[in-house]
C-alpha positions in Angstrom: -49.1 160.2 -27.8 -52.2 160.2 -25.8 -50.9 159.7 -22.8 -48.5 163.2 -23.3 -52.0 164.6 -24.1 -53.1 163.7 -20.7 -50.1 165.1 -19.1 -50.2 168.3 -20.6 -54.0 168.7 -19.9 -53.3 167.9 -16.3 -50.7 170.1 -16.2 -52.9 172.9 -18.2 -55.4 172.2 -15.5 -53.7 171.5 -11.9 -50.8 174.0 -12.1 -52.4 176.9 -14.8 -55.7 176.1 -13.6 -57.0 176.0 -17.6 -59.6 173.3 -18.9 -58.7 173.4 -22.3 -55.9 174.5 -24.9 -56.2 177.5 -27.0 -54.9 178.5 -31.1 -52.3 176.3 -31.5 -50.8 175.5 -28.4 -51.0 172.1 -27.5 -49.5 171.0 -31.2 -46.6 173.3 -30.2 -46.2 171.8 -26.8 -46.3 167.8 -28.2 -44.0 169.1 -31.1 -41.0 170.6 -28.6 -41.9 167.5 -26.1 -41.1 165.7 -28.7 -37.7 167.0 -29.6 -38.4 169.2 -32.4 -38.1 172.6 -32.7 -41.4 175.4 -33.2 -41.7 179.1 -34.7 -45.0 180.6 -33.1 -46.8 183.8 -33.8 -49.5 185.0 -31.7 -51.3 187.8 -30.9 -50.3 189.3 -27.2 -52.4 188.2 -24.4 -52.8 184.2 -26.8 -51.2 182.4 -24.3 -47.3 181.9 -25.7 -45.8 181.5 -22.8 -47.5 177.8 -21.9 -46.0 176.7 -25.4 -42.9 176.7 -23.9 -43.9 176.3 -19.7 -45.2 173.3 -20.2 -42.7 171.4 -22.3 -40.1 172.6 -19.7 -41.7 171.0 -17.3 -42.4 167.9 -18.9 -39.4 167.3 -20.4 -36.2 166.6 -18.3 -34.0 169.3 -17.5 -34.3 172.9 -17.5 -35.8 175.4 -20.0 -33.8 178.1 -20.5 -35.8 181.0 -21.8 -34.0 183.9 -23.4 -35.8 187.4 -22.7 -34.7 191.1 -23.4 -36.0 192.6 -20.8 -35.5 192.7 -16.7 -38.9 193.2 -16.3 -40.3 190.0 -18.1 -38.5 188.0 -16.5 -39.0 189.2 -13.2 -42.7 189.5 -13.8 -43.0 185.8 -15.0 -41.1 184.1 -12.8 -43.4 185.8 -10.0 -46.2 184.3 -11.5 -44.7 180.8 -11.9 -43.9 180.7 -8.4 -47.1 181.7 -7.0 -48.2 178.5 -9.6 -45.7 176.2 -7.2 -43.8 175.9 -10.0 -39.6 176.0 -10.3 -38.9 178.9 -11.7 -36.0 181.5 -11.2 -33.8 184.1 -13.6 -30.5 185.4 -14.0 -30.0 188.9 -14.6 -27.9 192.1 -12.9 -30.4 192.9 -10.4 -29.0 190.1 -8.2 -26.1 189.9 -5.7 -23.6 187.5 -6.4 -24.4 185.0 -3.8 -28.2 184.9 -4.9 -26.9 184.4 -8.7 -24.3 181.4 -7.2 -27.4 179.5 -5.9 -29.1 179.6 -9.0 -26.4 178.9 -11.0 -26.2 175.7 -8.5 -29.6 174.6 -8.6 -29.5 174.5 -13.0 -26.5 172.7 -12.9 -28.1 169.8 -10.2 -31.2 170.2 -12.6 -33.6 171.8 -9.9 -35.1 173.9 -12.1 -38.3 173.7 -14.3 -37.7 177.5 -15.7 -34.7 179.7 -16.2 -35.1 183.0 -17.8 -31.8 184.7 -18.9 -30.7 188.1 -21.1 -29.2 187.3 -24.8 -26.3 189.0 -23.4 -25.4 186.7 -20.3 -26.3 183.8 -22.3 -23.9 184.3 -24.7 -20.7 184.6 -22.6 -18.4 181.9 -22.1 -18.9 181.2 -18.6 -22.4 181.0 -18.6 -22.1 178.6 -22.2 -19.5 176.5 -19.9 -22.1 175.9 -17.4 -25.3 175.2 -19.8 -22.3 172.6 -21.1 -23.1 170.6 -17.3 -27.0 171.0 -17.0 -29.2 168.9 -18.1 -31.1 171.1 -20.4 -35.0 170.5 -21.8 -35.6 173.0 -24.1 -34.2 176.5 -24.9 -37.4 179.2 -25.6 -36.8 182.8 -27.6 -39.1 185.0 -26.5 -39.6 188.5 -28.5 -38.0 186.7 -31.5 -38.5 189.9 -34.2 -35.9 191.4 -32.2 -33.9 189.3 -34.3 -34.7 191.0 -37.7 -32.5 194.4 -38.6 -35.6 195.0 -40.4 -38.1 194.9 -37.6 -38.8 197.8 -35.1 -36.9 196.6 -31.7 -33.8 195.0 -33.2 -31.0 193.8 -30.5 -28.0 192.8 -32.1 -27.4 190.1 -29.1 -30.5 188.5 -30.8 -28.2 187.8 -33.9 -25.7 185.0 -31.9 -27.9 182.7 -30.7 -27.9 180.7 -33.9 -25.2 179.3 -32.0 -27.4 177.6 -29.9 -28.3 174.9 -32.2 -24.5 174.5 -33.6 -23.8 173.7 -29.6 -26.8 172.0 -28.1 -28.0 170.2 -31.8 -30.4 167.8 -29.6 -31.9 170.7 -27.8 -35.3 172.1 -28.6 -36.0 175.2 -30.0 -39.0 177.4 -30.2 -38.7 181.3 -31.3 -42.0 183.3 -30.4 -43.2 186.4 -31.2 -46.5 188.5 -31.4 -45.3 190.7 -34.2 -43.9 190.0 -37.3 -44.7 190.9 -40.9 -43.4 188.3 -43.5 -40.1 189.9 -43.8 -39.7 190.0 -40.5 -40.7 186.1 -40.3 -38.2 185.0 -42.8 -35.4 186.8 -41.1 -35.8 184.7 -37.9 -36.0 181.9 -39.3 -33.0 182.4 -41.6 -30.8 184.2 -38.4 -32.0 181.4 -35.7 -31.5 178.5 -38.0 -34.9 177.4 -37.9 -35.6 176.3 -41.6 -36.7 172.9 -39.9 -39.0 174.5 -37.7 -42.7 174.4 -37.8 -44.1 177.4 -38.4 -47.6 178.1 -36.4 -49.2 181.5 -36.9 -52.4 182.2 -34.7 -54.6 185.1 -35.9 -53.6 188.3 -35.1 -56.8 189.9 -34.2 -57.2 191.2 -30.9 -61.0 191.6 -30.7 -61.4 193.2 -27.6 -59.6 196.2 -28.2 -61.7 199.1 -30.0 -59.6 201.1 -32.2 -59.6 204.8 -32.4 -57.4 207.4 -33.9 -58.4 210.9 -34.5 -56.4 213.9 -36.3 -55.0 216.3 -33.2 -56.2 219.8 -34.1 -54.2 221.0 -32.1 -56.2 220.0 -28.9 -54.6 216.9 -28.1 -53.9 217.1 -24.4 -57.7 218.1 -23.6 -58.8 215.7 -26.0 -56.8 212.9 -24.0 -57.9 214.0 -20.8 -61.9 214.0 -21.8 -61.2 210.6 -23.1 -60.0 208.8 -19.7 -62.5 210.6 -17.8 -65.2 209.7 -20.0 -64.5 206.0 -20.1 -61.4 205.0 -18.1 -61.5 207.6 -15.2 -60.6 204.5 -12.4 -58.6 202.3 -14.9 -54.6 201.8 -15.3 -53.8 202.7 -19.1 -50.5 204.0 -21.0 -49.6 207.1 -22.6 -47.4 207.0 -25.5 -45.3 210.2 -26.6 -42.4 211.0 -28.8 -40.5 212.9 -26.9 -39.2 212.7 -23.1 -40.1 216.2 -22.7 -43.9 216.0 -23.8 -43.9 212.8 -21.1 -42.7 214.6 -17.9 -45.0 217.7 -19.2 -48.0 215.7 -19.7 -47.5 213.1 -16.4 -47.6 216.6 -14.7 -50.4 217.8 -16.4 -52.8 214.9 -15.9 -51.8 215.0 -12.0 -52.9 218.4 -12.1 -56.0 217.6 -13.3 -57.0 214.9 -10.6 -55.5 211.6 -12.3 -52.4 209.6 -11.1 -49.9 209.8 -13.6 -46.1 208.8 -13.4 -43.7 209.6 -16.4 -41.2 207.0 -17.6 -38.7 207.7 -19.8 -34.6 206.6 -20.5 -33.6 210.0 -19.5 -35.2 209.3 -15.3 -32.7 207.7 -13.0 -33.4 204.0 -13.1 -34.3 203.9 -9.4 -36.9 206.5 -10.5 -38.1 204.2 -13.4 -38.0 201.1 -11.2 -40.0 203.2 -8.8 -42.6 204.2 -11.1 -42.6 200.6 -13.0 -43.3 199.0 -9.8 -46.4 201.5 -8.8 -48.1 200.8 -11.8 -47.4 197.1 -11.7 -48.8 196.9 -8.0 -51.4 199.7 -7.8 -55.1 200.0 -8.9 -55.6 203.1 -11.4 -52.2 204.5 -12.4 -51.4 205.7 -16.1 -47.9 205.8 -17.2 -47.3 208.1 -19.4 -44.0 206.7 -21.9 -41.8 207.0 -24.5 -41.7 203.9 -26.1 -38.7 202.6 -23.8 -41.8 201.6 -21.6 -44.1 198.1 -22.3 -42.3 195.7 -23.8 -42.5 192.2 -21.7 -44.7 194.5 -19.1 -47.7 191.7 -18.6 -49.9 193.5 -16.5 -53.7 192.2 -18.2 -56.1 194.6 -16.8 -54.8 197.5 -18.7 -57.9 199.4 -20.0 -56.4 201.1 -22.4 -53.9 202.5 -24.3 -53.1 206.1 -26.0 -50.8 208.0 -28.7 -50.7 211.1 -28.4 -48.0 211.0 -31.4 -48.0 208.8 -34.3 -46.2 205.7 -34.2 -43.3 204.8 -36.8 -44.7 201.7 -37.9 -47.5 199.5 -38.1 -45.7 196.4 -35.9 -45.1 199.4 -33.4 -48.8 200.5 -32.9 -49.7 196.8 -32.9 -47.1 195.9 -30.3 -48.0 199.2 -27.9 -51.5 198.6 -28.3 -51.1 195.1 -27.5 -50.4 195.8 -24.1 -54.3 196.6 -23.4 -56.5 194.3 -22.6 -54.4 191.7 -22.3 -57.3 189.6 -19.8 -60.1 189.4 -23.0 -61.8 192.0 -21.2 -63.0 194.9 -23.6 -60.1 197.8 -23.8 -59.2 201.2 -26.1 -56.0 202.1 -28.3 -57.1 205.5 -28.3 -55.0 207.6 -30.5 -54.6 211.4 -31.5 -52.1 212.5 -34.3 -50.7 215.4 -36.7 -48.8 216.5 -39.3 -46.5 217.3 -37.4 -45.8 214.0 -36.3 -44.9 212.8 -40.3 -42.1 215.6 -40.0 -40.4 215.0 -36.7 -40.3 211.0 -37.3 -39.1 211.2 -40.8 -36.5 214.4 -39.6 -34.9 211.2 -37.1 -35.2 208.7 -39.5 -33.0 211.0 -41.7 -30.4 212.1 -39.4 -30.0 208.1 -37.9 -27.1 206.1 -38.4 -28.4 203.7 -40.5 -27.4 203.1 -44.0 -29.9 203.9 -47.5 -31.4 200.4 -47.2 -32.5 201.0 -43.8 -33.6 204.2 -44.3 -36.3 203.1 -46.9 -37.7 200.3 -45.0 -38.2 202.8 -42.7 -39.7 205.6 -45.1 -41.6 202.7 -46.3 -43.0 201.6 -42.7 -44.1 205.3 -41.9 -46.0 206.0 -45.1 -47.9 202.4 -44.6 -48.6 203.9 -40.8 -49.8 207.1 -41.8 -51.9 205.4 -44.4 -53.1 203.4 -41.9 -54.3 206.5 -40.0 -56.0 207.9 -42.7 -58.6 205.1 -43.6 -61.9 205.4 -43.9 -62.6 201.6 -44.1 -62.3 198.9 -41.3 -59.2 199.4 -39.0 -59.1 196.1 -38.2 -59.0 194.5 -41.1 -56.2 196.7 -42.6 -53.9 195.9 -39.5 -54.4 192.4 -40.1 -54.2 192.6 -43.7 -50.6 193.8 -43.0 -49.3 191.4 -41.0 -51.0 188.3 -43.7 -54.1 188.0 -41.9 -57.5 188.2 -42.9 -61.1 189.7 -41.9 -64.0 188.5 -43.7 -66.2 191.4 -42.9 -65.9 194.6 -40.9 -65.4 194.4 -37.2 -67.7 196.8 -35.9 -65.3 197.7 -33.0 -63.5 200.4 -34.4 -63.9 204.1 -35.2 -64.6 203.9 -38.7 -67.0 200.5 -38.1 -68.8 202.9 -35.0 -68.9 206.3 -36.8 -68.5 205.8 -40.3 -66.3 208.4 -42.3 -67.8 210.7 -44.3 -66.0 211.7 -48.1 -66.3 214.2 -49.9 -64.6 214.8 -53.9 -61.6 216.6 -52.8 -60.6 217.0 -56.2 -60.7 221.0 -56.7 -59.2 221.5 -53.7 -56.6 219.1 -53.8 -55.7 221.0 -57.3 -55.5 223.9 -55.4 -53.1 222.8 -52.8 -50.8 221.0 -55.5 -50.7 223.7 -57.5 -49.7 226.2 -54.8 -46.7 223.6 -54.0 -45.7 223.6 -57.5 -45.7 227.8 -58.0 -44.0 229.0 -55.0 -40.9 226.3 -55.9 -41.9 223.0 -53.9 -39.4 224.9 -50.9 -42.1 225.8 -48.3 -44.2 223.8 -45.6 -47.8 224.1 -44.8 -48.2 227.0 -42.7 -46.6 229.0 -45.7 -49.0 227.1 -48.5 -52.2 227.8 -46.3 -51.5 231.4 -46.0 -51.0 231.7 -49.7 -53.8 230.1 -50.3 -55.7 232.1 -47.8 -54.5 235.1 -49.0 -52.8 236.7 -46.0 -51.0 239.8 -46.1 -47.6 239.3 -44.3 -44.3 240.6 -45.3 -42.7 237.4 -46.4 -45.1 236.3 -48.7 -44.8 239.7 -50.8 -40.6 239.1 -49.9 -41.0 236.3 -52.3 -43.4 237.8 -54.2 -46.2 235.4 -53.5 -48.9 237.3 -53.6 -48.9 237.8 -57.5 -49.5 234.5 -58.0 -52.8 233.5 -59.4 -52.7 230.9 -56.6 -52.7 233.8 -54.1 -56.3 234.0 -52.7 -57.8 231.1 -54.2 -58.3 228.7 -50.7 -60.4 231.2 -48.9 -63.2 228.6 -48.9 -61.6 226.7 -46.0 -59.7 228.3 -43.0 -55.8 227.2 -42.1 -56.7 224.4 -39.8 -58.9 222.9 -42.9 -55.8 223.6 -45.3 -53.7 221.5 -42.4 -56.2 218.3 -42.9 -56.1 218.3 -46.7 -52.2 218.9 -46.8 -51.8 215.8 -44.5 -54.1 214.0 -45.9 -52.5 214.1 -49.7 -49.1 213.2 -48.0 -50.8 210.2 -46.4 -51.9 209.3 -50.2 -48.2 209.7 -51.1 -49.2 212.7 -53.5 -46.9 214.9 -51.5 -43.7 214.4 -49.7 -41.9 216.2 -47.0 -38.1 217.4 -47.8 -36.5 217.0 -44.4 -33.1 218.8 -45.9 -35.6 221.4 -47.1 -36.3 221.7 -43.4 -40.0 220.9 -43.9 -40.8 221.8 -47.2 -43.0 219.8 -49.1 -42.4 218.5 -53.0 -44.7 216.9 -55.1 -44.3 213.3 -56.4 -45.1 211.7 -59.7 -48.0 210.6 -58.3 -50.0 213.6 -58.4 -50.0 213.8 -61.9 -53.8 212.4 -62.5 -55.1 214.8 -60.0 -53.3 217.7 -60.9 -54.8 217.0 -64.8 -58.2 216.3 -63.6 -58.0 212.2 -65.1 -58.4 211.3 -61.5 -61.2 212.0 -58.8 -60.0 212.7 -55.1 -62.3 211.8 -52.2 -61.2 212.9 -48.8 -62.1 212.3 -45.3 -64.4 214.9 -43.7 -62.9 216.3 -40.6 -65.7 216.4 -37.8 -65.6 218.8 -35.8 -64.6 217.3 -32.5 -66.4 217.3 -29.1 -65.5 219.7 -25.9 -68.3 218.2 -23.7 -66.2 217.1 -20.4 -69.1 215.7 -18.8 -68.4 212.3 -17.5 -69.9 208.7 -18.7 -68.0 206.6 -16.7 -68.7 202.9 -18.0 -68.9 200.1 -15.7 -67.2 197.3 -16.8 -69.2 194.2 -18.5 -70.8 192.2 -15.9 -70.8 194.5 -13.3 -73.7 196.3 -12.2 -75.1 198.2 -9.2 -76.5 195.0 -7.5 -73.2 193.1 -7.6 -70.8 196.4 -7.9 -69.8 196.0 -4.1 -68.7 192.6 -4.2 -66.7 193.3 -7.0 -65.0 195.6 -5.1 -64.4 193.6 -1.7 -62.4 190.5 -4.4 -60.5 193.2 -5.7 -59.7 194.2 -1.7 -58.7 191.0 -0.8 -56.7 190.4 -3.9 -54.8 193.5 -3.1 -54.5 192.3 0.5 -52.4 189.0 -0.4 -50.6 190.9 -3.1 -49.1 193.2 -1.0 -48.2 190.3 2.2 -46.8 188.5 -0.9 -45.0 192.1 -2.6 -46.2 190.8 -6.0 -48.6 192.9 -7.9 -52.7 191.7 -8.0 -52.7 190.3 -10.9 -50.3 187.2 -9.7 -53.2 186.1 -7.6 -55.5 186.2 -9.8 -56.7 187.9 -13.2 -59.7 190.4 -13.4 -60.9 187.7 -15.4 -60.9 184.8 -13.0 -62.6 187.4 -10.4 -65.5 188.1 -12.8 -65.8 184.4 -13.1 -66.0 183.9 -8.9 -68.6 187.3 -9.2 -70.5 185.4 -12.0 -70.6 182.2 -10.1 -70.2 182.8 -6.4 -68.8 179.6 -5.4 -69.5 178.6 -2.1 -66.8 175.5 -1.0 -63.6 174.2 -2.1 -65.1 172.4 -4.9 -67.0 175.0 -6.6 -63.9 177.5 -6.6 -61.1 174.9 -8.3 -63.8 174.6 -11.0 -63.0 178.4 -11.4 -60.9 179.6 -14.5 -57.3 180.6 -13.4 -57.8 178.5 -10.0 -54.8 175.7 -10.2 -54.4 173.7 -7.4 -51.5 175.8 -5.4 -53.8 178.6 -5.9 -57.1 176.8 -4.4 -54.6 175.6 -1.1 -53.5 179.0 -0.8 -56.0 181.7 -1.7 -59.8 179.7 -1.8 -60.4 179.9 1.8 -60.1 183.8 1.9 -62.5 184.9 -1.5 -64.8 182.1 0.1 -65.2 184.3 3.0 -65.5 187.5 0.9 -68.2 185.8 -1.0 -70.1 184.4 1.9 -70.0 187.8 3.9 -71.2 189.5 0.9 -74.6 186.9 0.5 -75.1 187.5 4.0 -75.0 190.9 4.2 -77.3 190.8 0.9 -79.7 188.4 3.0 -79.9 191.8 5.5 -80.6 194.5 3.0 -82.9 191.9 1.6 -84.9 191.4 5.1 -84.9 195.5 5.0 -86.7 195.5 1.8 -89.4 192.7 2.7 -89.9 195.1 5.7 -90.6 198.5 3.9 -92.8 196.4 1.2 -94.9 195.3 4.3 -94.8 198.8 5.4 -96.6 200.1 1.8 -98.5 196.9 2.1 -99.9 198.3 4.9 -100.2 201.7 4.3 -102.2 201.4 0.6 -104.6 199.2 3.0 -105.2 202.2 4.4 -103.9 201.5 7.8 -102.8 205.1 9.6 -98.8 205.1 10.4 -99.3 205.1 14.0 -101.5 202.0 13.7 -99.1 200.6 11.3 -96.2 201.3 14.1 -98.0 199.7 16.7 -98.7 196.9 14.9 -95.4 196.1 13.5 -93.5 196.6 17.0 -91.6 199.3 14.6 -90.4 202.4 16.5 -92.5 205.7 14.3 -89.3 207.0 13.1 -88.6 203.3 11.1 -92.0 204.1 9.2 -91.3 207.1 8.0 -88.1 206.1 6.8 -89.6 203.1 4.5 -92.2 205.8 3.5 -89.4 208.3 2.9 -88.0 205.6 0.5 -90.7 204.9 -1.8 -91.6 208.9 -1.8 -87.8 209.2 -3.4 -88.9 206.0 -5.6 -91.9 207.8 -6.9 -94.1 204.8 -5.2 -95.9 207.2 -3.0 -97.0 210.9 -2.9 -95.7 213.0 -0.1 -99.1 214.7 0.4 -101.0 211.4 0.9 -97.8 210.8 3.7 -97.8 214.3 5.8 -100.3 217.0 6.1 -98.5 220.2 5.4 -99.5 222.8 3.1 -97.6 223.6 -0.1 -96.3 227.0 1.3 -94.1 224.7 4.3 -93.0 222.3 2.0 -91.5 225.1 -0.2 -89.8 226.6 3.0 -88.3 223.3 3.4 -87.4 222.7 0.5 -85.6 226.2 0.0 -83.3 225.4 3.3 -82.3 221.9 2.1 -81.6 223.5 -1.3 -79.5 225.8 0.2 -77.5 223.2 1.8 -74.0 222.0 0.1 -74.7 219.3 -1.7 -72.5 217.1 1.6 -74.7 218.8 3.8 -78.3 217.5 1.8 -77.6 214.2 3.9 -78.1 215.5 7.3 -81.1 216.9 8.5 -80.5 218.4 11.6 -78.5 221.3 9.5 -82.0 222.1 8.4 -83.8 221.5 11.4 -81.6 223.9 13.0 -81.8 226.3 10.2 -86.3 226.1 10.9 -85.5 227.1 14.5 -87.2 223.2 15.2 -90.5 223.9 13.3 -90.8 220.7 11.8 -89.9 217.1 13.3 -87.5 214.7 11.4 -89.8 212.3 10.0 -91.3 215.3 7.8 -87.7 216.6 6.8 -87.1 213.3 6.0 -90.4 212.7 3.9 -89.6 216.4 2.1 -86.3 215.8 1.2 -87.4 212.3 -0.7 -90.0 214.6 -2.2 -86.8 216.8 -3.6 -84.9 213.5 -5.1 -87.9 211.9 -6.3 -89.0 215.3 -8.5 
């Protein structure tokens, strides 16, 4: 046993470029080198992929990893290649001769990796020719595809039970990153996995801060303040429900400066393929999605991710929010939602296919989502209370941990709204209600007669957006339900009782009133600051350099968390940069020598400005002394002009005043100052603009003393 231990560390570290093992992994990877077969559930971004990578390269043969999706595969075996490692898929995007070779080289058992669709996988041919290869281990990735119950089902998924009735000494291992218990049980009853051990890493994903906020009827705006406040120059996702709202709000966030690219099952595929790839290779793109867009997509350094619609379960928001911050580095599931959303999602949930059963799982899913929304206790610990895990105290990295929700007793008001359901005939939706309740004088509400109600009237306390909150808010506490035959009316249930009698207190969220400041706080990201900012920037260059000689995208070569390490630690040979996280040994051979040069130009060009700022500190030195600047000139060897500048520089640092600098009376220096003032903002930096503009009056060394005067007030 210890000896496999030492193998898979080595491996861990030489190839992967990882000192040490994290949740579960390395009992997962002895149990399938061992022969016997895993079920693993861990959070997106935990590392499931080694479970199965290294045992298929320990083991001899070929690992044959099922995946749903084009794009995973494709994506991973990039990565393993650029590792040095033998990897290679199978799926339609290759010509026949391509897929011939590969088909060869897992027959002659040339292959570490081979990542294959449920649906080629399961045909005869492809089932003859697993029958001749020497296979190590098969590998089910997105298992709760699986479940009929779960929220991405794939009836492929359902047939490769038969994998253990045909390859019984085979090991198996089914992973997912989200599964409730049902959902659990169902794989392992479908795959045939009741010998399997079942390993279930937590589910929290710490580094995302969760925020959802009720869309009053500002959504777009609201979205648009939130990625220039935070994530202005970061790649993120948009969700939306429809295909329509996606191509009308890709278009609408290009118009506003941002690059945005829609994706949706209605494009051409090129078009998707196109738009996939862009975001995959390219710094600062948001996709904005229906949900056909994500899954198996394992770019890490996406900053965040936004709803503006509500999801239709709880696995789905944790799945599409799991594609942020995928690197550990702090990220956002920002997301806005209405009423309206509860209407449209259970209007398609009622006009589906699907049978009863189905249909109240899935009622059942939304109401625990919308509940979800509505909390005023920690987020996090209700999403992984759901999925059977468990917080011990709030996580403070959430919007109701942040900004705690106020209540208020709802009670009265919540009577109110009830009882104007019940009078005008549980038939109408909330627009209708609120204007009762309001009191509004429109034709159809005396058409029905309405307005002799003694309900008529009684909500003028609260305007119509007001009556929206408390109308979605007692649907999200299940004391009111939407008829979707009654095209949108709403009917009380049998819960509502207590609060309609009074034998039950009501206490509500209070809406705040949300922000329209659009100035911009653009947050650098932890670690980075103005004095190692520009180094940042030139690894990020030369990582986008290789990436595109190589035509993978950036974050093959490395992580934005291995380039924080090399900004943290600055290594300066060989040596130094393998000890770097991420850095295996095929990476050091092929990328150390060029960040090495990025890091050593950047320390010598920090040596210069260094130099420059000993040399204007001599210059004040010199100057509080009380040395005159000609003297000071003449005995530095400086040319005048290079000791006004450093003087210029600490008048703008508020070190010096600019009267004890020039001799000009206060009536000049506010001539001076008017011109530059009048200057665009571009033009401030040049002075001969105003030198021109005082017909020559004053020499550059004042201008340039004035100005710093101007930035320093």
């Amino acid at each position: 046993m210890k000896a496999t231990e030492n193998k898979e560390l080595n491996i861990l570290k030489t190839v992967f470029g990882y000192n040490e093992f994290r949740h579960s992994q390395q009992d997962i990877i002895q149990r399938l080198v061992n022969g016997e077969d895993a079920v693993v559930l861990m959070p997106t971004g935990g590392g499931k992929s080694l479970c199965y990578q290294i045992p298929a390269m320990l083991r001899p043969g070929v690992g044959i990893i099922v995946s749903p999706l084009i794009a995973l595969m494709q994506d991973q075996v990039s990565a393993l290649l650029q590792l040095g490692v033998k990897a290679a898929f199978l799926n339609s995007t290759l010509d026949a001769a391509t897929a011939r070779k590969i088909e060869q080289q897992l027959g002659a058992g040339e292959l570490d990796l081979l990542y294959v669709a449920p649906e080629r996988l399961m045909t005869e041919s492809f089932l003859n020719l697993l029958d001749r290869s020497p296979l190590a281990l098969f590998a089910i990735d997105e298992a709760h595809c699986v479940s009929q119950w779960g929220h991405d089902f794939r009836p492929e998924y359902i047939q490769l039970s038969v994998l253990h009735q045909r390859y019984p000494q085979v090991p198996r291992i089914a992973l997912t990153a989200t599964a409730d218990e049902t959902t659990r049980v169902e794989i392992i009853q479908r795959l045939g996995l009741e010998h399997a051990e079942l390993y279930v890493s937590s589910f929290d994903r710490p580094n995302i801060c969760y925020r959802l906020s009720q869309n009053q009827g500002n959504a777009r705006d609201a979205l648009l303040r939130f990625i220039l406040n935070e994530h202005e120059t970061d790649a993120g996702i948009v969700y939306c429900l429809s295909r329509n709202k996606v191509d009308q709000t890709a278009e609408w966030l290009n118009k506003k400066g941002l690059k945005a690219l829609p994706y949706h099952a209605g494009m051409p595929a090129s078009e998707r393929q196109h738009h996939q790839h862009r975001f995959l290779n390219e710094d600062n793109i948001i996709i904005v999605a229906t949900i056909a867009f994500g899954m198996g997509i394992d770019k890490p350094d996406v900053r965040f991710v936004a709803h503006l619609n509500l999801p239709k379960s709880i696995e789905a928001y944790y799945q599409e929010t799991g594609r942020a911050g995928r690197d550990g580095l702090p990220a956002t599931a920002w997301m806005m939602y209405g009423l309206q959303d509860v209407i449209t999602l259970k209007q398609m949930m009622e006009s589906s296919a699907a049978d009863e059963k189905h249909k109240r799982v899935e009622r059942h899913k939304l109401d625990s989502m919308l509940g979800f929304s509505e909390l005023t206790s920690c987020r996090r610990q209700a999403l992984l209370k759901y999925f059977g895990d468990h917080l011990d105290q709030a996580c403070g990295n959430c919007d109701t941990c942040l900004t705690p929700v106020e209540t208020w007793d709802a009670t009265v008001v919540a009577q109110k709204a009830l009882s104007c359901v019940h009078r005008t005939g549980q038939r109408f939706g909330v627009n209708y209600l609120s204007d009762v309740l309001l009191g509004k004088d429109n034709e159809r509400i005396k058409s029905f007669a309405h307005d002799k109600l003694g309900v008529y009237g009684i909500g003028s306390e609260l305007n119509a957006r007001q009556w929206r909150d408390i109308f979605r808010q007692l649907i999200a506490r299940n004391l009111l339900t939407v008829d979707i035959q009654g095209h949108g009316g709403l009917r009380l249930t049998e819960q509502c009782r207590s609060v309609l009698r009074g034998e039950q207190a009501l206490m509500l969220r209070k809406e705040l009133k949300q922000e329209k400041n659009t100035a911009r706080n653009r947050k650098q990201k932890p670690g980075i600051n103005e004095s190692n900012k520009y180094l940042w920037e030139a690894l990020r260059d030369c990582r986008k350099k290789l990436s595109e000689q190589l035509d993978v995208p950036p974050y093959v070569i490395f992580h934005d968390a291995t380039l924080m390490e090399m900004l943290q630690r600055q290594p300066q040979n060989r040596q130094q940069f393998s000890r770097i996280s991420g850095v295996g040994e095929h990476k050091l051979e092929a990328y150390a020598d060029e960040f090495l040069q990025v890091i050593q130009t950047h320390a010598e060009k920090e040596k210069r400005c260094l130099t420059v700022s000993d040399t204007v500190e001599e210059t004040l030195k010199l100057f509080k002394q009380g040395m005159s600047i000609d003297d000071i000139s003449k005995h530095r060897s400086l040319k005048l002009s290079t000791i006004y500048a450093h003087l210029a520089e600490k008048i703008e640092q508020g070190v010096l005043p600019l009267n004890e600098v020039v001799d000009i009376d206060e009536k000049k220096i506010k001539l001076i100052q008017d011109e530059i003032l009048n200057l665009d903002e571009q033009d401030r930096a040049k002075l001969k603009p105003v030198y021109d503009a005082l017909d020559g009056l004053f020499d550059y060394d004042l201008l340039r003393c004035v100005r710093a005067s101007l930035v320093s007030g």
